[in-house]
C-alpha positions in Angstrom: 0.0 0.0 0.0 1.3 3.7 -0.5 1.8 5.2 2.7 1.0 8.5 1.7 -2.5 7.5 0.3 -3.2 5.7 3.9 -2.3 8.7 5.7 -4.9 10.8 3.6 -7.2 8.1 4.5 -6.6 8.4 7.6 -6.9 12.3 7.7 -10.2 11.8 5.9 -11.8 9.6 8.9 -10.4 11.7 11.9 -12.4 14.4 10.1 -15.5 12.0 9.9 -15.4 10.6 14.2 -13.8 13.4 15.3 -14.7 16.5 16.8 -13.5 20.4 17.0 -11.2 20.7 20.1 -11.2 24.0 22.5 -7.9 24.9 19.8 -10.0 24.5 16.5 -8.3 21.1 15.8 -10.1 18.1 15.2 -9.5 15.5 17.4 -10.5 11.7 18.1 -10.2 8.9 20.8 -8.3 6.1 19.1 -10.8 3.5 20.9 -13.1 5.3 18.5 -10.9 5.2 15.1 -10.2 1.5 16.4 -13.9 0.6 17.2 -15.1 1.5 13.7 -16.0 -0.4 11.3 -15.0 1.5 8.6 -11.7 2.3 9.9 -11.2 -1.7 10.7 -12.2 -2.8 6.6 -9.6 0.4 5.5 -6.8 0.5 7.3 -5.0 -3.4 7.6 -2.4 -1.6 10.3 -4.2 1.3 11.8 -1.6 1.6 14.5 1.2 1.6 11.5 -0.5 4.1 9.4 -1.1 6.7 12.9 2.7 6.2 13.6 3.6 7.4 9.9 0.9 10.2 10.2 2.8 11.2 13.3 6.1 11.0 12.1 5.0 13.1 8.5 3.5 15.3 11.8 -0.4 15.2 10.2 -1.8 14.0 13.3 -0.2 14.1 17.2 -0.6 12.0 20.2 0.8 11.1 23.2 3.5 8.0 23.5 4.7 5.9 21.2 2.6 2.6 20.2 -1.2 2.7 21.2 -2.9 -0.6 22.2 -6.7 -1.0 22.0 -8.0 -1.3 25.3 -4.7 0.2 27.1 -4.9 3.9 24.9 -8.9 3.6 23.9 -9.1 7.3 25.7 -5.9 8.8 23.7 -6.9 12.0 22.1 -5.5 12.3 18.5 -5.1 15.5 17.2 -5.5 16.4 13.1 -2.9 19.0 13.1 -3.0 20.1 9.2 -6.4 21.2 8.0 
């Protein structure tokens, strides 16, 4: 798969689930992004594609590797528009 067309993907949902934060940015729980079913038939490494989002710096989070269950409550953050 081409990274960069996963990211946009992924952009593309976070705009869909998420909502507009107190600093105009849309934000999402991953247990939300992971919970959907949408997300789950798109993305065959959801947790691969948000690390290379975070690392091209399109989306933020806190840590490292997020773990359904463990990180369901971590807020990620759209950070281009």
């Amino acid at each position: 798969m081409n990274v960069e067309h996963e990211v946009n993907l992924l952009v593309e949902e976070i705009r869909r689930l998420g909502t507009k934060n107190a600093d105009g940015q849309v934000s999402v729980k991953f247990g939300v992004l992971f919970a959907d079913e949408k997300c789950a038939n798109l993305f065959e490494a959801l947790v691969g594609t948000l690390k290379a989002a975070k690392r091209r710096k399109v989306v933020s989070y806190q840590g490292e590797l997020l773990l359904q269950g463990v990180h369901d409550n971590v807020d990620i953050v759209l950070l281009q528009d």
